[in-house]
C-alpha positions in Angstrom: 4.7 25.2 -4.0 8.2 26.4 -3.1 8.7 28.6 -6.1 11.4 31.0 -7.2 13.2 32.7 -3.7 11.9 30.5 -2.0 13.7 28.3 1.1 13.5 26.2 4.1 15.7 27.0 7.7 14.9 25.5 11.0 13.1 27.8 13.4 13.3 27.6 17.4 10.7 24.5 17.3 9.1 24.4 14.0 10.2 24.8 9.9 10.6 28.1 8.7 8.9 28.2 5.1 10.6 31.1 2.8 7.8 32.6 -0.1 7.2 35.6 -1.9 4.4 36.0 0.4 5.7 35.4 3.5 7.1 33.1 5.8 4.6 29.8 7.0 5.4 27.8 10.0 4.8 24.0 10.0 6.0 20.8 12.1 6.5 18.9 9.2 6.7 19.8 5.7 6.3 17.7 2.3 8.3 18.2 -0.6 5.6 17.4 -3.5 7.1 19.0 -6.5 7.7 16.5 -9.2 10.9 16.4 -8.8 12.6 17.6 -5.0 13.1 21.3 -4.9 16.0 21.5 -2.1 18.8 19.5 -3.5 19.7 17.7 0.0 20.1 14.0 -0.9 21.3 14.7 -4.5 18.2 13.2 -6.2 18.7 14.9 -9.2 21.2 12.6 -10.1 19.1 9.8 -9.8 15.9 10.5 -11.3 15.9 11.1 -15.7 12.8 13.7 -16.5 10.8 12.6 -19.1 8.0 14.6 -21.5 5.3 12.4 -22.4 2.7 13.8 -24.8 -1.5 13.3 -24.6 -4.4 14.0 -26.9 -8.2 13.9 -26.4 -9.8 12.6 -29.9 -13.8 12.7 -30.7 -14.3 9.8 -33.1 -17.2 9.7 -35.9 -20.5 8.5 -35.5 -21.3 4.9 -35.2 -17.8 4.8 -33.5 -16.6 4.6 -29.9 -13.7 3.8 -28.8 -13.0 0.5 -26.6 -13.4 0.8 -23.0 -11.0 0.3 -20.7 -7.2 1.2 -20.3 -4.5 -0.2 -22.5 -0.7 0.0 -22.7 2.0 -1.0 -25.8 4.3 -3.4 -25.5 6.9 -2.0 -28.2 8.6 0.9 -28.8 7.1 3.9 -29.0 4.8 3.2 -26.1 1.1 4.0 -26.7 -1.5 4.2 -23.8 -5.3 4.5 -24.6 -8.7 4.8 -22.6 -11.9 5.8 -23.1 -13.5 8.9 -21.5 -16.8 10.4 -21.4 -17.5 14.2 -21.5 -20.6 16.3 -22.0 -22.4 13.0 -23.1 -19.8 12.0 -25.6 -17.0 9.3 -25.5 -13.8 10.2 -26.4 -10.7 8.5 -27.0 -7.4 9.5 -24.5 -4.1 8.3 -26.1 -0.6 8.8 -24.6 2.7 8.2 -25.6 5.7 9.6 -27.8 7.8 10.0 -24.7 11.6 11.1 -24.8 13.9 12.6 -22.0 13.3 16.5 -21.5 15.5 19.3 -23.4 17.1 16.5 -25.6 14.9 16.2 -29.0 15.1 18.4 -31.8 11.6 18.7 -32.0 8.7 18.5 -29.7 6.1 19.3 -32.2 7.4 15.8 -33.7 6.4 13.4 -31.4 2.9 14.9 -31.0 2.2 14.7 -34.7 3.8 11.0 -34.3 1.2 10.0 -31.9 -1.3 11.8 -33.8 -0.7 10.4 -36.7 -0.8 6.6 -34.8 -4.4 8.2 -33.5 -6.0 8.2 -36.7 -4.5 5.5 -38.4 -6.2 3.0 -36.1 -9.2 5.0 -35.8 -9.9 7.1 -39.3 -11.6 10.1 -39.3 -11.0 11.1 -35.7 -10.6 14.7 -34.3 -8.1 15.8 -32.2 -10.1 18.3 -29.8 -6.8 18.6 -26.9 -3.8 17.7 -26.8 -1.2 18.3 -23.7 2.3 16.5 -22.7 3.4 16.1 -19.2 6.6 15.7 -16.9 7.5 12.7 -15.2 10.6 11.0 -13.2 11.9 7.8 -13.5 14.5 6.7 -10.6 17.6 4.9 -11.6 16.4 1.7 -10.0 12.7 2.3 -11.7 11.2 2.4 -7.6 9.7 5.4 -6.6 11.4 7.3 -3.7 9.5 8.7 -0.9 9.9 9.4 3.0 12.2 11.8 4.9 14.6 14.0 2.8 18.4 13.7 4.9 19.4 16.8 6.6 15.4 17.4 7.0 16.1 16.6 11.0 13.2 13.5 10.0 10.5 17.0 9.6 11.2 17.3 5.8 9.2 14.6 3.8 9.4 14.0 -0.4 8.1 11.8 -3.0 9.0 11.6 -6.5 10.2 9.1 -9.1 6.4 7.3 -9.6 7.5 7.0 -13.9 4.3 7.7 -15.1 2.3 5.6 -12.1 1.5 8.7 -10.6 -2.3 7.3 -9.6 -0.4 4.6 -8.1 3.1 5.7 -7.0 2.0 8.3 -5.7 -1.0 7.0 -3.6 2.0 4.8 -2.4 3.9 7.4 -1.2 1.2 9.6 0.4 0.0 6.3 3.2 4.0 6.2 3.7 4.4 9.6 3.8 1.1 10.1 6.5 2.3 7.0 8.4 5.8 8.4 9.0 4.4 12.2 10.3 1.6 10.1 12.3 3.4 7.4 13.5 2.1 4.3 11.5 3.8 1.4 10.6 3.5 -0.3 7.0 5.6 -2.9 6.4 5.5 -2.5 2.7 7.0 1.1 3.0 9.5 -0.3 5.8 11.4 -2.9 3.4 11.5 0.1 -0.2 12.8 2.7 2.3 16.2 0.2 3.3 15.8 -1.6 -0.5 19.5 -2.1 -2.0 20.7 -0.3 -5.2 21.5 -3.3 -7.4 24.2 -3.2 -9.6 22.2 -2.6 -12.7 20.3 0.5 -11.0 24.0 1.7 -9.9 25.4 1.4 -13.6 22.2 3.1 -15.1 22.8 6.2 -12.5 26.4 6.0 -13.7 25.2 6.2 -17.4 22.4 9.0 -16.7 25.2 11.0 -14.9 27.9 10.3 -17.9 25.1 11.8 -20.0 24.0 14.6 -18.2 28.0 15.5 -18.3 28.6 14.8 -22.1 25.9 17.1 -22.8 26.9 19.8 -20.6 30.6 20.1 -22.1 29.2 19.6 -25.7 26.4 22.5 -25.3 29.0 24.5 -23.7 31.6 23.9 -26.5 29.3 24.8 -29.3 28.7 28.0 -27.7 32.3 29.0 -27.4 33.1 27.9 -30.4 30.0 30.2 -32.0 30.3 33.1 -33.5 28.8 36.4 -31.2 26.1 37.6 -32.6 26.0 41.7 -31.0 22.1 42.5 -30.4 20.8 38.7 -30.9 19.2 36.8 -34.0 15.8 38.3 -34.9 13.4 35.4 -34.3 9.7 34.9 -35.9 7.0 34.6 -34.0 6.6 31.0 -32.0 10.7 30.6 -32.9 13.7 30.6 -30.9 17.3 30.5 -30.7 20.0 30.4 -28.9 23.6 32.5 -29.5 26.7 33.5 -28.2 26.3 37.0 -26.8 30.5 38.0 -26.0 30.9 35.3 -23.6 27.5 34.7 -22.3 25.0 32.0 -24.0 21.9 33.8 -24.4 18.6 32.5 -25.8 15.7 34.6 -27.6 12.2 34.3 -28.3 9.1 35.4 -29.6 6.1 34.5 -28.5 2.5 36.4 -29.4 4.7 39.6 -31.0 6.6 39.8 -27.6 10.4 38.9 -28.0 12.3 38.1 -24.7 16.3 38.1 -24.3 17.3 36.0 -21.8 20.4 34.0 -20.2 20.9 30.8 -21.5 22.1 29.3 -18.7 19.6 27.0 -16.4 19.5 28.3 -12.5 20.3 24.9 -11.7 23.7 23.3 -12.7 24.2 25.5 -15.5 22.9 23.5 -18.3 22.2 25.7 -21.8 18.6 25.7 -22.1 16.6 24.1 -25.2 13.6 25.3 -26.9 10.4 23.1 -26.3 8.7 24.3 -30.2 5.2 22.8 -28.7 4.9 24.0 -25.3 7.1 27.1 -26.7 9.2 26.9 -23.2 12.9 26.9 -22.3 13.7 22.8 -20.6 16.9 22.4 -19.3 18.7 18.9 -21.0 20.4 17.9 -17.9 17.8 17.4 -15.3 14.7 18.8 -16.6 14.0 22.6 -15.2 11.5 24.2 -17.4 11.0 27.8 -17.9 8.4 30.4 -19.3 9.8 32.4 -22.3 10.0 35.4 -20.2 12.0 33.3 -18.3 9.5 32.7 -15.4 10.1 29.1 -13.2 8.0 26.4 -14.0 9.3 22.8 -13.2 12.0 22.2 -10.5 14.8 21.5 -9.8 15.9 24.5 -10.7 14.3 27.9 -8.1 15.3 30.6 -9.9 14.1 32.2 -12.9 16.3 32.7 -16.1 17.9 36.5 -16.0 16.8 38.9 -18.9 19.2 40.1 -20.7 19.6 43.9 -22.1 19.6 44.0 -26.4 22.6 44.9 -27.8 
């Protein structure tokens, strides 16, 4: 994991890996982050992050739940299997998906797929429930292979939309064959595939977006009124305020409250409160971060500063 601080230089014959804990060596290196942590090849600005959410239900007895895997047609997707655990059979639905940092609530779409839960199947129990990041590339086809300006000893995947047990199996033979010297056609012809014009227009509409809401978000905070020493927040809550001429963002989570930059390491998005996860996710390409402020979901590799009160 190439985490906060972290880099990549070229040594005298091998890749110099930059961490926290030292620096690692390697002849070839693979990017498997989610979403690529070094931004060579801008492909932030052709992948959208999406949250999806997930939730394990045990159903009453007499009941199981229909084996197999299953996926909606309409809108809002639903995806449902059947899992067995300890000796029972539980039900796995999915769905409730919107791109990350841009809902007003989190907590919604959970209780929306829920609520779809035990309306086909009455009486059941949620006993987990999780939600998950994902990328979906312009042109809805996975990218994998060498990153440019990785001098072809820098490899990435990302973009598998959700097909992760598939994409991404995909992308690991490409990826092996091109470090081992392999050949699959397959790979060959979605490495040199052609952007079409309805992939280019939807990269030009995820990039229009990802603009509109950084000039909005930016307006509304200079056009807020500074609040000196921050809003008090209750426990689970957040907000975010004008500090002077800084965004900053506050929290509380457990009885700890955290002051913090607003501001996403990445591109300088204003960061949104996830109220289920209780995390800070960044509405213009997805970087996620602990409410101390603490890295956890690329592109972004720094963590949010803390602020000072008052």
């Amino acid at each position: 994991w190439v985490g906060p601080g972290c880099g990549m230089s070229p040594g005298a014959d091998r890749l110099a890996v930059h961490t926290d804990r030292g620096i690692v060596n390697a002849n070839n290196v693979v990017l498997a982050t989610g979403i690529p942590v070094l931004d060579r090849g801008l492909y932030f600005t052709k992948l959208k992050p999406l949250r999806s959410y997930a939730a394990a239900l045990e159903l009453p007895p007499g009941i199981t739940p229909p084996p197999g895997m299953y996926l909606s047609a309409e809108e809002p997707t639903h995806s449902m299997r059947d899992y067995e655990a300890d000796g029972r059979r539980l039900l796995l639905v999915g769905g409730h998906g919107h791109q990350a940092g841009r809902t007003g609530s989190e907590k919604f779409h959970l209780s929306g797929l829920l609520d779809w839960a035990v309306a086909h199947f009455p009486g059941a129990v949620a006993t987990h429930t999780w939600s998950a990041q994902d990328y979906q590339a312009t042109n809805l086809m996975p990218f994998f292979g060498k990153l440019p300006r990785g001098r072809g000893h820098i490899f990435f995947g990302t973009g598998y939309n959700k097909w992760g047990m598939t994409n991404a199996v995909a992308a690991a033979l490409g990826i092996s064959a091109d470090i081992l010297g392999g050949h699959l056609r397959w790979a060959t012809t979605i490495h040199h595939r052609v952007t079409a014009p309805s992939g280019a227009l939807t990269a030009v509409a995820l990039n229009a977006g990802v603009a509109a809401r950084l000039a909005t978000d930016w307006g509304k905070m200079a056009a807020g009124k500074s609040t000196t020493g921050g809003p008090v927040t209750a426990d689970g809550d957040a907000k975010v305020y004008r500090d002077g001429a800084r965004p900053a963002a506050v929290s509380t989570v457990d009885g700890t409250t955290c002051r913090l930059s607003a501001v996403c390491t990445h591109l300088g998005g204003i960061v949104h409160w996830n109220d289920s996860e209780l995390t800070w996710d960044c509405p213009l390409h997805g970087s996620r971060f602990s409410p101390d402020g603490k890295l956890l979901e690329g592109p972004a590799t720094k963590d949010l500063p803390r602020l000072e009160q008052g």
